[in-house]
N, C-alpha and C positions, 0 to 999 in steps of 0.2 A: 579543522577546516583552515586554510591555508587565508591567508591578508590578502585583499586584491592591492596592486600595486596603484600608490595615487602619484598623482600628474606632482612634481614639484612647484609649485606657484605660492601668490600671496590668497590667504583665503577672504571669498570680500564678503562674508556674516561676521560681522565684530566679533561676537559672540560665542561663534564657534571656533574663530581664530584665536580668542581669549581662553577658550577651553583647551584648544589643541598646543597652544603654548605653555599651560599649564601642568598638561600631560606630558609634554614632552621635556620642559623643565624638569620636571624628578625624573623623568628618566635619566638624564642627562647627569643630573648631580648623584641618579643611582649609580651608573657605569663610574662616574670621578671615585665616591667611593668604595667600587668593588677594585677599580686598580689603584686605588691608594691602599686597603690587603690583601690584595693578593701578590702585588710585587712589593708590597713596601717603599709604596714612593708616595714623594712629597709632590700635593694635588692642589692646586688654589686654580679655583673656579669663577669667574665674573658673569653674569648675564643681567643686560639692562633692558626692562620689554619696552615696549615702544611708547608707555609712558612715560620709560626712564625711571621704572623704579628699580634700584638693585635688587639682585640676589645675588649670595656669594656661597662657597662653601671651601672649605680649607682644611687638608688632614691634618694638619698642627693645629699647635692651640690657637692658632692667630691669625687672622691675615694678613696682620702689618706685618709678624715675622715672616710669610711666607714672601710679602714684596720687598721687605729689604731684604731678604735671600736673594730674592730675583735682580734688586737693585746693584747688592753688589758684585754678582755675578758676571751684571751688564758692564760695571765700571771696571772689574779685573780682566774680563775676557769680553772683550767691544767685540770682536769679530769672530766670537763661535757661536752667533743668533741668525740664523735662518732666515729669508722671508716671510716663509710660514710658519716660522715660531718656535721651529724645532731646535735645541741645542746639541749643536757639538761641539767636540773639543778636538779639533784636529792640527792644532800646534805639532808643528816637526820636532825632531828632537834637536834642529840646529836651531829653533825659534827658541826650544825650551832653556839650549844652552847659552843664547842671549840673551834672555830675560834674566836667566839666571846671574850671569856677568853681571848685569848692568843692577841688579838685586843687592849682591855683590859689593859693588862700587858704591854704588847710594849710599848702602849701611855704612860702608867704614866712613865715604864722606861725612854722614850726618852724624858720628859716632866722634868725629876727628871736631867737625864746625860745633855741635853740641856740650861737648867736654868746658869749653870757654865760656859757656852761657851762664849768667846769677841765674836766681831761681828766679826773680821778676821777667827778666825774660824768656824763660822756658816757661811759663804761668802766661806770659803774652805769645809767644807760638803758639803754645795748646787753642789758646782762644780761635787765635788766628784761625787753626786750622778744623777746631770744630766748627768754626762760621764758614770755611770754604764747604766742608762736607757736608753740611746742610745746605748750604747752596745750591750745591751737585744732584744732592738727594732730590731737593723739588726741582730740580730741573727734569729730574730722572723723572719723577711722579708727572712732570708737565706734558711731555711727551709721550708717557705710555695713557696720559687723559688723549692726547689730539690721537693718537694710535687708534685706542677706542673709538672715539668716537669718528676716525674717518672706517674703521670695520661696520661700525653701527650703521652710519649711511651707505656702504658697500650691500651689507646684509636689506637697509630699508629700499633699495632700489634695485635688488635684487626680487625683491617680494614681491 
């Protein structure tokens, strides 16, 4: 027997809304992992219900590796993220061959500036710049929190 088609709305029985969210959570984290094997892709899953309690699901071992995967993805390639979320990579190959230059360039500069540094201050760059990338990184994480949570009120006044 065939599902009658329900109306899309918010449902007002707590209860049954608490159920039908429920059901629909494993669903949801069923389909993440049936395309995390059958294509062999890397899946990281968020849903926060409207108590705001997390659920997550991740075909790696992690889900910090799967979001600093995503973090540094965001900080190497800023503009092949979507509105809606989708990645691509559509660098021309005249973008590829300036990045590359300038790749390029950097290295031998910082190869040429570096060569003259003691080791005290190659020990204070390092610092340096692992306090910039942690910087970057929770900025990255501060942003995909306000992301979230203007999706969260998108979705609750959608309901």
């Amino acid at each position: 027997m065939a599902q009658k088609k329900i109306e899309i709305k918010r449902i007002a029985n707590s209860s049954a809304r608490q159920l039908t969210f429920s059901k629909r959570r494993r669903g949801l984290f069923k389909k993440a992992r049936e395309l995390s094997i059958l294509c062999e892709a890397d899946v990281a899953l968020l849903v926060f219900s409207s108590t705001g309690k997390l659920y997550e699901y991740s075909s790696s071992s992690s889900m910090k590796e799967m979001l600093n995967k995503y973090m540094d993805k965001c900080i190497l390639y800023p503009n092949t993220i979507q509105n809606d979320g989708q990645r691509t990579l559509e660098l021309k190959s005249e973008d590829l061959k300036g990045v590359k230059q300038q790749c390029q360039d950097s290295t031998q500069n910082a190869r040429e500036d570096l060569t003259a540094l003691s080791l005290k201050d190659s020990q204070q760059l390092e610092e340096q710049l692992e306090i910039r990338l942690d910087h970057i990184r929770s900025q990255k994480v501060e942003q995909l929190a306000k992301e979230i949570n203007e999706l969260q009120e998108k979705v609750d006044l959608a309901s």
